[in-house]
PyMOL Python script that loads the backbone (N, CA, C, O; Angstrom):
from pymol import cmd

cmd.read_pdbstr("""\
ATOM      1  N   UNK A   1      -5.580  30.005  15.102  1.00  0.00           N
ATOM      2  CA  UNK A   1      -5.435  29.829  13.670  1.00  0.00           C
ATOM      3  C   UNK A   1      -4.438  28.719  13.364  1.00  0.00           C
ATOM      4  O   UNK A   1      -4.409  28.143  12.277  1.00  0.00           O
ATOM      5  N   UNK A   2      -3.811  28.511  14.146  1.00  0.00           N
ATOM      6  CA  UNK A   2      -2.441  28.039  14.218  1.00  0.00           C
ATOM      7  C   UNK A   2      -2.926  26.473  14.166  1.00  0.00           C
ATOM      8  O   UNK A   2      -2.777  25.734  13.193  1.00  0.00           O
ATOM      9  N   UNK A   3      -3.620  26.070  15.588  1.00  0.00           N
ATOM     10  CA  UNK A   3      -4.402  24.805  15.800  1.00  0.00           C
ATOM     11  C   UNK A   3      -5.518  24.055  14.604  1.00  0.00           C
ATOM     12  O   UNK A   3      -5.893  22.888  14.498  1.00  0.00           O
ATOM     13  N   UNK A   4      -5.903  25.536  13.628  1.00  0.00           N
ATOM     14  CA  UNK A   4      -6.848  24.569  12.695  1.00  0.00           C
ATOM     15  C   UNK A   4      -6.233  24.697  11.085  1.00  0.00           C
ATOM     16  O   UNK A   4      -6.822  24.361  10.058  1.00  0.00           O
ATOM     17  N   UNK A   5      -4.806  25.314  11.210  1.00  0.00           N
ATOM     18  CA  UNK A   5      -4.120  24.634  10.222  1.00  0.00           C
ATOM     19  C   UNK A   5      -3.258  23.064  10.251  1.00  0.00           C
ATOM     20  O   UNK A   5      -2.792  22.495   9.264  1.00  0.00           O
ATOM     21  N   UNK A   6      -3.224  22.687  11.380  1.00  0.00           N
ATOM     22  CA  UNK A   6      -2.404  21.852  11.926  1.00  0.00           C
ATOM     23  C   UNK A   6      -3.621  21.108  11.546  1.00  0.00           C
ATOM     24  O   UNK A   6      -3.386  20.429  10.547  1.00  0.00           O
ATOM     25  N   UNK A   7      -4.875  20.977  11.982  1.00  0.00           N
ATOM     26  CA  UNK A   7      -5.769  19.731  11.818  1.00  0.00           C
ATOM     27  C   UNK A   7      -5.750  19.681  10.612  1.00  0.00           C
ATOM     28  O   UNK A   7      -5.394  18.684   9.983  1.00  0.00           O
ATOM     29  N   UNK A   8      -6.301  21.233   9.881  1.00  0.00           N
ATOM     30  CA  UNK A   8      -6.285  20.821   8.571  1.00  0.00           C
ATOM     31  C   UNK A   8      -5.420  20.089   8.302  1.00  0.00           C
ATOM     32  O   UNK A   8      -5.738  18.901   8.261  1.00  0.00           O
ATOM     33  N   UNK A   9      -4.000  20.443   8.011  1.00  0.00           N
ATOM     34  CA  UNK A   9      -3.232  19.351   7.330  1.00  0.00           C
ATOM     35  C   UNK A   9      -3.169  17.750   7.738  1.00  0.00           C
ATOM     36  O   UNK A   9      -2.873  16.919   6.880  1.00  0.00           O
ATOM     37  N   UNK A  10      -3.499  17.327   9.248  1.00  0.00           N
ATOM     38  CA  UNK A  10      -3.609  15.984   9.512  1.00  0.00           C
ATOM     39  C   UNK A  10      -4.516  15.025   8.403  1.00  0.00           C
ATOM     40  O   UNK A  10      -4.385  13.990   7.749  1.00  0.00           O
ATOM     41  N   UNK A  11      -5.549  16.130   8.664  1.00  0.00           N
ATOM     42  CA  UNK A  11      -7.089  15.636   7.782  1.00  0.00           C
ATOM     43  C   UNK A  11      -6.638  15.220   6.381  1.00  0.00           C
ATOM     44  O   UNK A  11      -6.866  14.123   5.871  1.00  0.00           O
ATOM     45  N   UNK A  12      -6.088  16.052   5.923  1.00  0.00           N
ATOM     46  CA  UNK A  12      -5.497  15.852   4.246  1.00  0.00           C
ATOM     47  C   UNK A  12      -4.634  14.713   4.267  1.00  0.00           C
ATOM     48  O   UNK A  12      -4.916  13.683   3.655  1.00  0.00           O
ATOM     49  N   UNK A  13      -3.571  14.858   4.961  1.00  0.00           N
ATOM     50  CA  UNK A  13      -2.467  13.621   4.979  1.00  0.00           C
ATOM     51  C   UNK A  13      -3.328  12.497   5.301  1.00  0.00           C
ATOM     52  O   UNK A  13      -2.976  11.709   4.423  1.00  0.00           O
ATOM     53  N   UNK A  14      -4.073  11.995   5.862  1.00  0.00           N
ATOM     54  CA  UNK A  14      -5.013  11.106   6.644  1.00  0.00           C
ATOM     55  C   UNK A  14      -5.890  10.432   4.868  1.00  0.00           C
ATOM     56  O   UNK A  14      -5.961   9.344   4.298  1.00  0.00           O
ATOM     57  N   UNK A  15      -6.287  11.558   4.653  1.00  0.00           N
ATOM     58  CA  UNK A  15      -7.094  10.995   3.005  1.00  0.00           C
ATOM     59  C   UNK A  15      -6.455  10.304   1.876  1.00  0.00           C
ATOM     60  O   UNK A  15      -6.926   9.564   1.012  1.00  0.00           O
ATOM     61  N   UNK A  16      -4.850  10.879   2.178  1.00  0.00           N
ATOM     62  CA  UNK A  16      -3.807  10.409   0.925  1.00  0.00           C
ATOM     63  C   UNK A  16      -3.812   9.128   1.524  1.00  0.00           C
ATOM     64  O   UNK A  16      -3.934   9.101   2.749  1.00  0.00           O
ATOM     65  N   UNK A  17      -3.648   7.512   0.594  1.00  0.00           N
ATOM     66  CA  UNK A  17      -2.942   6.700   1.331  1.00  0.00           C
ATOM     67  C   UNK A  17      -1.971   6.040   0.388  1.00  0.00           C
ATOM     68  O   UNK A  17      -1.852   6.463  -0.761  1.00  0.00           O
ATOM     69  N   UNK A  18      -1.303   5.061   0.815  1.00  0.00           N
ATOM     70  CA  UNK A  18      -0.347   4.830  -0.579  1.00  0.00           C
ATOM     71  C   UNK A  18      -1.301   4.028  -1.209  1.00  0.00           C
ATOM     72  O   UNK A  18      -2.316   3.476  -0.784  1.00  0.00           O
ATOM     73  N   UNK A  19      -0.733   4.078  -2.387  1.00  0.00           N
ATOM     74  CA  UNK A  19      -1.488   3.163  -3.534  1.00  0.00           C
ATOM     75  C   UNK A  19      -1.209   1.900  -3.617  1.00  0.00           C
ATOM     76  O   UNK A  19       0.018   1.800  -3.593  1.00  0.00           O
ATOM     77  N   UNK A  20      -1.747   0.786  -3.710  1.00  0.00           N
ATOM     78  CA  UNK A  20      -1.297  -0.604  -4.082  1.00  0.00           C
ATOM     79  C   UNK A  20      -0.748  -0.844  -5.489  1.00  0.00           C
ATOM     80  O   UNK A  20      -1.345  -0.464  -6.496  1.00  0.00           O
ATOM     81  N   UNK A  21       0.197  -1.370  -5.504  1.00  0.00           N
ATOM     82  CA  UNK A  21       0.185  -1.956  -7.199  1.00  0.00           C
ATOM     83  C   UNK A  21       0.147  -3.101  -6.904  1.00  0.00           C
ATOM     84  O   UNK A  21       0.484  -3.724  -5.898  1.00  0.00           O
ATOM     85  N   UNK A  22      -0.424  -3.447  -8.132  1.00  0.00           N
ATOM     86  CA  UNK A  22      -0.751  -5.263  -7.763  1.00  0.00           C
ATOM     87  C   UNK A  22       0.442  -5.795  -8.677  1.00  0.00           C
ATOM     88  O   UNK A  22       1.191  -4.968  -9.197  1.00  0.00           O
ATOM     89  N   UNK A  23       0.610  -7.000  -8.860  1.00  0.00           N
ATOM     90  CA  UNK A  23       1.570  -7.924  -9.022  1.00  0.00           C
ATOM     91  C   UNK A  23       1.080  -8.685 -10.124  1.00  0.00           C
ATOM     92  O   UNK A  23      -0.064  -9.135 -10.064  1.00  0.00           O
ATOM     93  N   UNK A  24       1.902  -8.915 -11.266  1.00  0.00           N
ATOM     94  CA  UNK A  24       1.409  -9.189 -12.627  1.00  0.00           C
ATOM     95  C   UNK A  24       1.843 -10.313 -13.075  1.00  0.00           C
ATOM     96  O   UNK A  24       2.546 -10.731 -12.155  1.00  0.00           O
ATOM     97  N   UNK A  25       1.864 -11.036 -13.877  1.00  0.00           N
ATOM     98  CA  UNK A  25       2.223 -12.704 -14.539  1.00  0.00           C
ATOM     99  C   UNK A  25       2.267 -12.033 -15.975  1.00  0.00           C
ATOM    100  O   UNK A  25       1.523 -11.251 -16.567  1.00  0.00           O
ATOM    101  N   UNK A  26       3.671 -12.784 -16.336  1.00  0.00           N
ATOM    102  CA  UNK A  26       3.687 -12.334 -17.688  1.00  0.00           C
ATOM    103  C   UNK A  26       4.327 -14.241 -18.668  1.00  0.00           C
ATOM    104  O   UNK A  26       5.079 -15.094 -18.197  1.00  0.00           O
ATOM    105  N   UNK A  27       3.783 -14.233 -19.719  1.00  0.00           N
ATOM    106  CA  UNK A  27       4.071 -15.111 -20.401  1.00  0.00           C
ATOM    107  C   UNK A  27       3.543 -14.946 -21.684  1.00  0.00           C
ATOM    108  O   UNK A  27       2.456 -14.394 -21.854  1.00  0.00           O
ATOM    109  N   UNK A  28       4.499 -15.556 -22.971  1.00  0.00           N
ATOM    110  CA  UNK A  28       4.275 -15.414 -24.223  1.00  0.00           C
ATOM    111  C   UNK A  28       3.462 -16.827 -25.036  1.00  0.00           C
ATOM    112  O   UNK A  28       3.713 -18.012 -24.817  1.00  0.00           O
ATOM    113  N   UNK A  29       2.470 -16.284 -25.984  1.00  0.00           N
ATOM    114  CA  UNK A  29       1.946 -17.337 -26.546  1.00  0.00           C
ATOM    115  C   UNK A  29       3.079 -18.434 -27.499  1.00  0.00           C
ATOM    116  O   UNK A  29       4.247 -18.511 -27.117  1.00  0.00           O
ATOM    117  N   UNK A  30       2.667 -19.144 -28.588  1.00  0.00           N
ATOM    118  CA  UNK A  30       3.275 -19.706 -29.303  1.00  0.00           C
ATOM    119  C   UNK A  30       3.712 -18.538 -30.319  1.00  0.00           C
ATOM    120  O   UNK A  30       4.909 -18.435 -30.587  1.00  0.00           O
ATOM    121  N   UNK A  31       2.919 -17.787 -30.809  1.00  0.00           N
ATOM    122  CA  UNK A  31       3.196 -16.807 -31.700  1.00  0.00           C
ATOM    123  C   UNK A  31       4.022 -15.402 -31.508  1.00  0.00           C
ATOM    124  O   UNK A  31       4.247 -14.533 -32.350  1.00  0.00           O
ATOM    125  N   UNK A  32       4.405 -15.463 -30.110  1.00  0.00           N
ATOM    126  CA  UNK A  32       5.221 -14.645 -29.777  1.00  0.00           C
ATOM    127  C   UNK A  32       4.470 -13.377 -28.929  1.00  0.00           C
ATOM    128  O   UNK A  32       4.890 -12.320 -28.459  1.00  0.00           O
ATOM    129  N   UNK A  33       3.784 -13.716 -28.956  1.00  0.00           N
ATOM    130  CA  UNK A  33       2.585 -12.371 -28.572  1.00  0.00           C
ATOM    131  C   UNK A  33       2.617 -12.614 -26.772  1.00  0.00           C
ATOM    132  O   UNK A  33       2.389 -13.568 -26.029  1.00  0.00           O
ATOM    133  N   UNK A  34       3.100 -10.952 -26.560  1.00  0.00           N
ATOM    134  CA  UNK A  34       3.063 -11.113 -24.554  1.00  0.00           C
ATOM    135  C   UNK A  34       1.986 -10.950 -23.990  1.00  0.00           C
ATOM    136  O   UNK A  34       1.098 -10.188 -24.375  1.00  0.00           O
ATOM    137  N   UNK A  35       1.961 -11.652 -23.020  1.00  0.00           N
ATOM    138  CA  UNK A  35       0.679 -11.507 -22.354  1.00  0.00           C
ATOM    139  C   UNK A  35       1.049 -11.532 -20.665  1.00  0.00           C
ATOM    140  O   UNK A  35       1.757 -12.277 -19.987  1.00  0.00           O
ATOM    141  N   UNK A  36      -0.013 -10.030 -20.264  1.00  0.00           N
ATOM    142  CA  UNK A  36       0.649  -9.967 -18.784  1.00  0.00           C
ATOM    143  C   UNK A  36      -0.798  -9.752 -18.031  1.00  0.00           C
ATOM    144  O   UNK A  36      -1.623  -8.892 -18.337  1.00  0.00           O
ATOM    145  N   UNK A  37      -0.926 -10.741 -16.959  1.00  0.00           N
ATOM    146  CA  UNK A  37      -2.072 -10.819 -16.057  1.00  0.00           C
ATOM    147  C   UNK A  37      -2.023  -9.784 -14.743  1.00  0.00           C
ATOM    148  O   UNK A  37      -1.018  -9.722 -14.035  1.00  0.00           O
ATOM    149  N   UNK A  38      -3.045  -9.096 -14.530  1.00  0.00           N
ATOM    150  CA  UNK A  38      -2.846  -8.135 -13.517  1.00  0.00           C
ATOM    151  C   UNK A  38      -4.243  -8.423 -12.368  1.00  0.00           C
ATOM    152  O   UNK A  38      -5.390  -8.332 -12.807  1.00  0.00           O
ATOM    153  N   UNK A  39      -4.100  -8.619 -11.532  1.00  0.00           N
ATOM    154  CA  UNK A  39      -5.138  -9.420 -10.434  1.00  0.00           C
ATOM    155  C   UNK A  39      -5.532  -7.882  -9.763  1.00  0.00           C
ATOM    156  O   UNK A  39      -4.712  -7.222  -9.124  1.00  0.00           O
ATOM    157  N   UNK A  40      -6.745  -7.502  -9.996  1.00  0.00           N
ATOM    158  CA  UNK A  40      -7.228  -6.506  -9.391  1.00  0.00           C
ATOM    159  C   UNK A  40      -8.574  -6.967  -8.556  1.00  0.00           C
ATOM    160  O   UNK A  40      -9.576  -7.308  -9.184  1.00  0.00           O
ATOM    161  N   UNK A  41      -8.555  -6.962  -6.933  1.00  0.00           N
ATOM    162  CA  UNK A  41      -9.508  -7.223  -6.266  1.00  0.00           C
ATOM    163  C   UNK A  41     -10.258  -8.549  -6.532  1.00  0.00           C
ATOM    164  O   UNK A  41      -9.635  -9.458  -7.081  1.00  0.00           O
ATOM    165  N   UNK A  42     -11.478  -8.714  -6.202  1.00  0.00           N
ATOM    166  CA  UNK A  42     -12.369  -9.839  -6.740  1.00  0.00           C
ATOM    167  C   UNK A  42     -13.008  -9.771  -7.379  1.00  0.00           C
ATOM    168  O   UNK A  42     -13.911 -10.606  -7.350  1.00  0.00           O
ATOM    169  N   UNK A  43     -13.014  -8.543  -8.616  1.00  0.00           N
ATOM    170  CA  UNK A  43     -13.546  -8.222  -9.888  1.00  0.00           C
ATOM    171  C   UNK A  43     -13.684  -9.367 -10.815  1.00  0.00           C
ATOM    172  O   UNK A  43     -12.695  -9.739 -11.446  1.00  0.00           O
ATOM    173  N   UNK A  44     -15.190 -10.142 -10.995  1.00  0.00           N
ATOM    174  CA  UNK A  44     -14.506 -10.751 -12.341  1.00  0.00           C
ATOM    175  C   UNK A  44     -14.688  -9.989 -13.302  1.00  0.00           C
ATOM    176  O   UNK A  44     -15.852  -9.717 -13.597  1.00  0.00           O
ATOM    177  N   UNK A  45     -13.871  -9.567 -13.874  1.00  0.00           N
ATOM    178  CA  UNK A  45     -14.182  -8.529 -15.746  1.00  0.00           C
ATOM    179  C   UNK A  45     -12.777  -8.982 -16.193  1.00  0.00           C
ATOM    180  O   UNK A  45     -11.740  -9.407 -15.685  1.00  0.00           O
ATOM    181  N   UNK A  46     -13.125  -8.766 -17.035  1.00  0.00           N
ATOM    182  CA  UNK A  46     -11.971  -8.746 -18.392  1.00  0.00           C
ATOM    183  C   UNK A  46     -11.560  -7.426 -19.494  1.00  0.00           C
ATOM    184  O   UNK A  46     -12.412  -6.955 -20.248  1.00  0.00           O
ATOM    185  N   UNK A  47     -10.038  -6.890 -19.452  1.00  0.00           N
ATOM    186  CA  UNK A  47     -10.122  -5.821 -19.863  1.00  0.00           C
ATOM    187  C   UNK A  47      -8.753  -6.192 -21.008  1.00  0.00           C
ATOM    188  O   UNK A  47      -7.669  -6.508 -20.518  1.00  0.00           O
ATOM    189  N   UNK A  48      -8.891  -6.133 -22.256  1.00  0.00           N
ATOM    190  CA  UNK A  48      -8.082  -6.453 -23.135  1.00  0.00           C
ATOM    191  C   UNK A  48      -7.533  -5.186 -23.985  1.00  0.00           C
ATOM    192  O   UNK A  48      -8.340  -4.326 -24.337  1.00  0.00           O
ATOM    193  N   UNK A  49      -6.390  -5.092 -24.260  1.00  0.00           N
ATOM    194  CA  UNK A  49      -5.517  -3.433 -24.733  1.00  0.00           C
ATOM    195  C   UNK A  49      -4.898  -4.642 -25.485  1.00  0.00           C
ATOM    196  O   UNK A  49      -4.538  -5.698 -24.964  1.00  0.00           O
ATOM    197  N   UNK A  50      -4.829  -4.263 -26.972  1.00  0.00           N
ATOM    198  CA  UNK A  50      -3.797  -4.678 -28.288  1.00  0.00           C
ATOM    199  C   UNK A  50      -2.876  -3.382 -28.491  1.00  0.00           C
ATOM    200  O   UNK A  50      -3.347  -2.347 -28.963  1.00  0.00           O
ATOM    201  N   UNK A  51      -1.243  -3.526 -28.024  1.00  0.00           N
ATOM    202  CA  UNK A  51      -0.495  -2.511 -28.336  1.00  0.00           C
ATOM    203  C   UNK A  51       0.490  -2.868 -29.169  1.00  0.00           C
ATOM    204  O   UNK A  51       1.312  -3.729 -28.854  1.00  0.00           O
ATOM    205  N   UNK A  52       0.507  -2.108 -30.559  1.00  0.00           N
ATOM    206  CA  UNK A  52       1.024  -2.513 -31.834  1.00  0.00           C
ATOM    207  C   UNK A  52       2.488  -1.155 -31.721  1.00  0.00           C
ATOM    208  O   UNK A  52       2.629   0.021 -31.384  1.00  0.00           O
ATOM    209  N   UNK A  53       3.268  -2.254 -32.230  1.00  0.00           N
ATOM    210  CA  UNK A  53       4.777  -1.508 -32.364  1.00  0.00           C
ATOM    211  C   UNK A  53       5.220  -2.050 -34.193  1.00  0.00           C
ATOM    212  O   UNK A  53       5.861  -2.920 -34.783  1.00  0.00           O
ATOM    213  N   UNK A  54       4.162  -0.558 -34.536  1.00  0.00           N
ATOM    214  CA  UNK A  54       4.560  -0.459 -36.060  1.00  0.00           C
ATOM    215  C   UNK A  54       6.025  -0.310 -37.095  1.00  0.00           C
ATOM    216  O   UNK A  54       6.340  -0.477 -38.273  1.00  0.00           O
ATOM    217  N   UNK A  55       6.812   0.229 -35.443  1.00  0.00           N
ATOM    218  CA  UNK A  55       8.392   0.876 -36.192  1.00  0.00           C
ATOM    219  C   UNK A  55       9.324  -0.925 -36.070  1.00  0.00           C
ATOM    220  O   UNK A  55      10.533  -0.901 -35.838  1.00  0.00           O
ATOM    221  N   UNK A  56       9.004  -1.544 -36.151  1.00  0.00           N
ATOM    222  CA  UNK A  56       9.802  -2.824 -35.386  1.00  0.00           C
ATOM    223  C   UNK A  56       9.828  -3.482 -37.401  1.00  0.00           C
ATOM    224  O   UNK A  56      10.350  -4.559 -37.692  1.00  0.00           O
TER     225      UNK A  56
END
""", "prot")
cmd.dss("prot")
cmd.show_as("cartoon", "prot")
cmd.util.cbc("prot")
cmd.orient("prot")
């Protein structure tokens, strides 16, 4: 019992792996507006998020 908890857990640890974070570019337009590039794989797509800070 002993031996196929031990695999079990190898097996599991073995599936986790660390995660990558990728590495981002950040720069502001003329209008002040940030803009941060995030390089994921050899995806070409485009994924655009407008986040508004109403209390400012």
């Amino acid at each position: 019992m002993k031996n196929i908890t031990i695999v079990f857990l190898i097996l599991i640890s073995l599936a986790f792996k660390a995660q990558v974070i990728p590495s981002y570019e950040t720069f502001s337009l003329k209008n002040g507006l940030k803009v941060y590039l995030l390089q994921y794989g050899n995806i070409p797509a485009i994924n655009v998020k407008l986040v508004l800070n109403p209390g400012r």
